[in-house]
C-alpha positions as a Markdown table, in Angstrom:
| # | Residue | x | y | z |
|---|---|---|---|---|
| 1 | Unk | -14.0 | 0.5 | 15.1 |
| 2 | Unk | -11.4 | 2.4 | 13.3 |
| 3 | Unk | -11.7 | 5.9 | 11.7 |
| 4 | Unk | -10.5 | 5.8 | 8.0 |
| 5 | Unk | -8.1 | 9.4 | 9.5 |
| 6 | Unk | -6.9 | 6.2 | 12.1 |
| 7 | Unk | -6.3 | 3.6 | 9.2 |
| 8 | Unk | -4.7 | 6.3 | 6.5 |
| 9 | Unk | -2.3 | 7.0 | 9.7 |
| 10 | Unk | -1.5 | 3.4 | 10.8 |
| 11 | Unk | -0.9 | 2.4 | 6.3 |
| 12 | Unk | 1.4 | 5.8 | 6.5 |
| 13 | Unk | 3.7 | 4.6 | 9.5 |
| 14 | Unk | 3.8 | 1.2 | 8.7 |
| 15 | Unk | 5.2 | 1.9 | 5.1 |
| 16 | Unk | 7.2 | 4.3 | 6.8 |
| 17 | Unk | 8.7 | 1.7 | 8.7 |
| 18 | Unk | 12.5 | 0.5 | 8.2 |
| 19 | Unk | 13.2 | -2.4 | 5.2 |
| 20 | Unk | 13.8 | -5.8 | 6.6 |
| 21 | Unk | 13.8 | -7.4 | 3.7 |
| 22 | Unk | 13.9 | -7.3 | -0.1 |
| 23 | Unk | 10.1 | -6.8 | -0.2 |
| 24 | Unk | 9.5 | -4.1 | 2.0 |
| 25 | Unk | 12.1 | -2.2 | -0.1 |
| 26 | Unk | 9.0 | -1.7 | -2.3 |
| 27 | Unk | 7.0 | 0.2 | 0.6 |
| 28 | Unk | 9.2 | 3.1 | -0.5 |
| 29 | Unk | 7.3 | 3.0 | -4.1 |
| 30 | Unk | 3.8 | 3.1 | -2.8 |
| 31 | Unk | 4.4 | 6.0 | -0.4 |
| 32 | Unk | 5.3 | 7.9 | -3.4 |
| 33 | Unk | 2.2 | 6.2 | -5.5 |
| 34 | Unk | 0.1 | 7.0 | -2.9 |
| 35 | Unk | 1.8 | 10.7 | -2.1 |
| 36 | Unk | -1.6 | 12.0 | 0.0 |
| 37 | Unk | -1.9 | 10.0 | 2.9 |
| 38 | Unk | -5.6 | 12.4 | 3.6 |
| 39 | Unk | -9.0 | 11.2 | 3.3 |
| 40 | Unk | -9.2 | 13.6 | 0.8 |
| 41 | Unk | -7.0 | 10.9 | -1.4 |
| 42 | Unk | -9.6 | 8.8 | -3.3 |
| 43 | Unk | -6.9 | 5.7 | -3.5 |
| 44 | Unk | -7.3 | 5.1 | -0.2 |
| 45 | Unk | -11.3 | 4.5 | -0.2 |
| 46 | Unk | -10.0 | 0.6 | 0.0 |
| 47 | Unk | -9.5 | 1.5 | 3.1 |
| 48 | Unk | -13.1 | 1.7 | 4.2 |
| 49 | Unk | -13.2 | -2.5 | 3.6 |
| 50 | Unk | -10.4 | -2.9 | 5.8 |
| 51 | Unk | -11.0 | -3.4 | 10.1 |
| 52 | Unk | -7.8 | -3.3 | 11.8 |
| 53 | Unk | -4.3 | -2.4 | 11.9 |
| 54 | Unk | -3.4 | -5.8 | 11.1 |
| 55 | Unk | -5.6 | -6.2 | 7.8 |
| 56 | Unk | -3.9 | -2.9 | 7.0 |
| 57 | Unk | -0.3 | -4.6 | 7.3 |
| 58 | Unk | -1.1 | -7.3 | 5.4 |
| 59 | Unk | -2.5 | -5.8 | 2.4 |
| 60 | Unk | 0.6 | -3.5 | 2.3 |
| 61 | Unk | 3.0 | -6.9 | 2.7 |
| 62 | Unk | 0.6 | -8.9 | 0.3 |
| 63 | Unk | 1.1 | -5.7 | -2.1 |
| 64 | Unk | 5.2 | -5.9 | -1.5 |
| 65 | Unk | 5.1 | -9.5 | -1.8 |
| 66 | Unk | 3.2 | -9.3 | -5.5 |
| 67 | Unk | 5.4 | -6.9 | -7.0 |
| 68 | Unk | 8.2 | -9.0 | -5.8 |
| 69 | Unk | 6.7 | -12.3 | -7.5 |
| 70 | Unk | 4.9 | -10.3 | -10.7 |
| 71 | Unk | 5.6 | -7.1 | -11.6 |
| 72 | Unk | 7.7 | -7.1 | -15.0 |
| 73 | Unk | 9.9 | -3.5 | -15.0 |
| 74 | Unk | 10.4 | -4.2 | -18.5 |
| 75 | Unk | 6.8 | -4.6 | -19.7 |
| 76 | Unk | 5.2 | -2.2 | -17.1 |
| 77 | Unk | 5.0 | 0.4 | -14.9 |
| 78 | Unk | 5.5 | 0.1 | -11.1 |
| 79 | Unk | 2.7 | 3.0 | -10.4 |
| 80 | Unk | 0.1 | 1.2 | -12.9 |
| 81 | Unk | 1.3 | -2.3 | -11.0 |
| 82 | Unk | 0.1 | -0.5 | -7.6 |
| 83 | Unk | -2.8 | 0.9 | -8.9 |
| 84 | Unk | -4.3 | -2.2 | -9.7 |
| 85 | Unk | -3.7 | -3.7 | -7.1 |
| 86 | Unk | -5.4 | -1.0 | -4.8 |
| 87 | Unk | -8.2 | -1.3 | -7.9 |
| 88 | Unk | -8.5 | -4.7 | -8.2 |
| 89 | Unk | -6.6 | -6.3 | -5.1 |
């Protein structure tokens, strides 16, 4: 079983990671949303639902992938778009 220390670290490389494609351009976004990658950083208590370094991946490409397909720059914010998502998923 993963330590939530393990799974802040694995979510902090892997949006770290080089863009290969329009989406992951967004990673850049929640890396600065995010800012603490600690366990000190209450954001990342979704974290404690998640099992694996793979879950961890997709939920940062499912994020990407949403704000590619929803988020409106014109009627909102891209840190309130994040938040809910980590909120609300």
């Amino acid at each position: 079983m993963l330590s939530l220390n393990e799974k802040i670290h694995h979510l902090e490389n892997y949006l770290s990671q080089q863009n290969e494609n329009y989406a992951d351009s967004f990673k850049e976004d929640i890396i600065m949303f995010i800012n603490d990658f600690t366990d000190q950083n209450k954001l990342l208590s979704f974290l404690n639902n998640i099992v694996s370094f793979e879950e961890i991946e997709n939920w940062a490409d499912n994020l990407c992938s949403r704000i590619v397909l929803k988020f409106d720059s014109e009627g909102e914010e891209i840190n309130d778009f994040i938040y809910d998502y980590i909120q609300f998923g």
